[in-house]
C-alpha positions, 0 to 999 in steps of 0.5 A, spaced: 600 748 841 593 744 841 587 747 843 583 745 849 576 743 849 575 745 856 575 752 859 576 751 867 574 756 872 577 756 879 572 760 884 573 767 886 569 773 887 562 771 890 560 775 884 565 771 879 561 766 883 554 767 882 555 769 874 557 762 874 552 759 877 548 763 873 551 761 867 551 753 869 542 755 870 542 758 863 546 752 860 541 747 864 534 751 863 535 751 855 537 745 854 543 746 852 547 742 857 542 738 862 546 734 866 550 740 870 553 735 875 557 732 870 562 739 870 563 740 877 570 738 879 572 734 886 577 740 887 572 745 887 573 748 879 568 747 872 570 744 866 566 748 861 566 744 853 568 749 848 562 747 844 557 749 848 560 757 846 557 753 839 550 751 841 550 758 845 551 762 839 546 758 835 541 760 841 543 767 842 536 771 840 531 765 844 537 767 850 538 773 851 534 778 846 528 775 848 527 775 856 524 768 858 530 764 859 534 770 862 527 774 866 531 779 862 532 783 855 539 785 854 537 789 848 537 797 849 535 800 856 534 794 861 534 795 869 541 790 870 545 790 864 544 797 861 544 797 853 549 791 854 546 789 847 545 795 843 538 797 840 541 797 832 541 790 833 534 788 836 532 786 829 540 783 827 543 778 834 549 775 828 554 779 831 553 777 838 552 769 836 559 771 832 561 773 840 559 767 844 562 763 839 568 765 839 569 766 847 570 757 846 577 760 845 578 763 851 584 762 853 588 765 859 593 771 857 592 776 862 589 779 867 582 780 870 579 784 877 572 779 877 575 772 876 582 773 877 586 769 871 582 773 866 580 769 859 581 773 853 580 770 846 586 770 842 589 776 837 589 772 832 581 770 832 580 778 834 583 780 827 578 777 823 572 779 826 567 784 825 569 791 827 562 790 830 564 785 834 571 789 837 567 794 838 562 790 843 568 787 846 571 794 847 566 796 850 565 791 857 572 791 858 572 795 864 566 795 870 561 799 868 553 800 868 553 795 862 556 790 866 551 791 871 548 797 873 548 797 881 555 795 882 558 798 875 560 806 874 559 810 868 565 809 862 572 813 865 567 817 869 566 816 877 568 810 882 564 804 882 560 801 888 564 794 888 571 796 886 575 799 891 572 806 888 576 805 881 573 808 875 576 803 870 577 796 872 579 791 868 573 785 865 576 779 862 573 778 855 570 771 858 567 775 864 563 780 861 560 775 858 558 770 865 556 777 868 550 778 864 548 772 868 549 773 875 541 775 877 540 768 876 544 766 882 541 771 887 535 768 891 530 773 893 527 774 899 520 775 897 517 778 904 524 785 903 520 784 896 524 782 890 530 788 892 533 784 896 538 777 894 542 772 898 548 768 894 551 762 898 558 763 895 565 758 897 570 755 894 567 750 891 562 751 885 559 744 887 558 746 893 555 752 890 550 748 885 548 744 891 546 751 894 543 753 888 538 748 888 536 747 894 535 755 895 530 754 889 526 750 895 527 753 900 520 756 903 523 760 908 525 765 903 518 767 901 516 767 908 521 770 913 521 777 914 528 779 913 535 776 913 536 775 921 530 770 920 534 766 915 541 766 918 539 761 923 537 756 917 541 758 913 547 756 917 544 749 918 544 748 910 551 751 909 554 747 914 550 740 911 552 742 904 560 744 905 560 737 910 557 733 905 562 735 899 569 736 903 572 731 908 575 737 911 573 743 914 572 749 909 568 755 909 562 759 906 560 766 906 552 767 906 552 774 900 546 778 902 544 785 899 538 789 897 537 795 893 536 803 897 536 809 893 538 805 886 544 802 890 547 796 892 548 796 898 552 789 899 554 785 907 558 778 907 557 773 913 564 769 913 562 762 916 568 759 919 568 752 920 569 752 928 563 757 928 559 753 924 559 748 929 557 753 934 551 756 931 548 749 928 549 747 936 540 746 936 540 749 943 546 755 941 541 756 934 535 756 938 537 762 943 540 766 937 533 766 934 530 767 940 534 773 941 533 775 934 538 781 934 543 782 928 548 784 932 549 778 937 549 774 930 554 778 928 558 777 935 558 769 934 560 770 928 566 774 928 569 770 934 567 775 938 564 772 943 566 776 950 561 782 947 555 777 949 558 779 956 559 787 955 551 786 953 550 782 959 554 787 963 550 793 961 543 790 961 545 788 969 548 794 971 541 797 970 536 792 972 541 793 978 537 800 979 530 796 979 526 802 975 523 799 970 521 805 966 529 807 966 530 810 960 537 809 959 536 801 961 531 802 956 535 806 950 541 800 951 537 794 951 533 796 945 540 799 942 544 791 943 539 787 942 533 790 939 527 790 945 526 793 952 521 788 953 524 781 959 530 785 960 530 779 965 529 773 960 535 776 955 539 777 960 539 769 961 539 768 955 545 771 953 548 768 959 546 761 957 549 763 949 555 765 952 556 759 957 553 753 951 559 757 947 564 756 952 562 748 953 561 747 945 569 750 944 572 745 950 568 740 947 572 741 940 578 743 943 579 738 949 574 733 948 570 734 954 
């Protein structure tokens, strides 16, 4: 059988996704390969030219011994990829360049929990190299610490934050190595400090590039308080982006997580196609902001749009009582939408939110 000269990857886990995304950055950075748009698929996919695993290798040390291209030294201790790349070999990166080189004969004969099809190099390549070599690979073949020191377990020791709680999940050959780059793909949030991060995944690394970049620009990343402040825009440029590269509806999900204790703590916005169209309504999004409380965003989100009239409801049913220094009216308020101050303006607001919805939703399903 004729090696290919391409490797396709198919989108899969946003994690999966964002060491992609990261890898393409490093391919692009370095010079190694500039025109990245040249690789993205119409179908959503990547086809990666084998011999940029070769003119990798001949990089290996400007890449990732020394920390100006990754913003991160793999070599020994490190605060993502703990001791990915041992110490005995700061002053030797041949047997890592001999690595890289050979994952251009990545093919898919197994399986693989972070990209699902799993690309391993073959046995026939494994038995000739270096016993150094085999024990690297050994090494990142299953989720730990090494691959990523948040979401990872130590080796066969206990469960992992990212895994479904396993101890030992299996890493294909080829994802060990594009993990070490999904740092580059998560935008950070400056003013929750450099701890926090948003990746805008789908199903379509060309969506995603496009995501990429334009996050690199985006000034509401440096300014915004936190992620409720973002939700709003970042829904506008999603849906702009997705309607631009698809002629059909498709979703994307918004990946925020930040770092507490040394731990990940991860949340997922699934951002539906119909509901796109809801938040990104101007006068929809303007009142969502001006409420600005995670949980009603989280209820539009959802679908669920009848839990904006349960809060309605209990706000209501206090303002009813007329006491302004209620105490329950004020631990209700502050609970649902986060401030007691004009009780009165965010009830009308959640009216207006939830009657906009209801005329959106029969606009698009009956044209009216």
């Amino acid at each position: 059988m004729e090696k290919s000269n391409y490797i396709t990857l198919i989108p899969a886990s946003w994690l999966f996704n964002a060491s992609v995304i990261g890898f393409l950055k490093i391919l692009e950075k370095s010079g190694i390969y500039e025109n990245i748009e040249e690789m993205l698929q119409e179908d959503g996919s990547i086809k990666l030219e084998t011999e940029i695993f070769e003119k990798l290798s001949q990089r290996a040390k400007e890449i990732y011994f020394d920390k100006k291209l990754l913003n991160i030294g793999l070599v020994g201790k490190n605060e993502l990829y703990l001791n990915y790349i041992p110490v005995h070999a700061r002053e030797n990166p041949d047997f890592f360049r001999e690595v890289i080189k050979l994952l251009g004969n990545a093919t898919e004969n197994g399986s693989c929990s972070v990209c699902g099809t799993g690309k391993y190099m073959p046995e026939s390549k494994l038995r000739d190299s270096t016993d150094e070599v085999k024990e690297f690979l050994y090494t990142k073949s299953s989720m730990s610490v090494i691959l990523n020191s948040y979401l990872g377990a130590s080796k066969g020791e206990f469960p992992n934050s990212y895994w479904d709680l396993k101890p030992d999940t299996k890493i294909c050959h080829l994802c060990s190595y594009l993990l070490i780059h999904h740092h580059l793909a998560m935008s950070e949030l400056e003013a929750e400090s450099s701890k926090s991060k948003i990746f805008i995944n789908s199903n379509s690394f060309k969506a995603m590039w496009e995501f990429s970049k334009l996050l690199e620009k985006y000034s509401i990343l440096g300014s915004a308080e936190n992620i409720k402040h973002l939700a709003i825009p970042l829904l506008r440029l999603g849906t702009k982006i997705m309607s631009s590269i698809y002629s059909e509806e498709n979703n994307f999900e918004i990946v925020y997580y930040s770092l507490k204790k040394d731990k990940i703590l991860p949340k997922n916005f699934v951002v539906k196609p119909n509901i796109s169209k809801i938040i990104t309504n101007e006068r929809i999004s303007n009142i969502i902001e001006n409420i600005g409380n995670k949980k009603v965003l989280s209820s539009i989100l959802d679908g669920n749009f009848n839990n904006l009239l349960d809060i309605a409801e209990k706000i209501t049913l206090y303002l009813q009582k007329d006491d302004t220094n209620n105490k329950v009216l004020k631990k209700i308020i502050e609970e649902e939408v986060g401030s007691y101050g004009g009780a009165k303006k965010i009830l009308r607001n959640l009216l207006e939110l939830y009657y906009l919805i209801y005329q959106e939703i029969r606009r698009e399903e009956y044209g009216i």
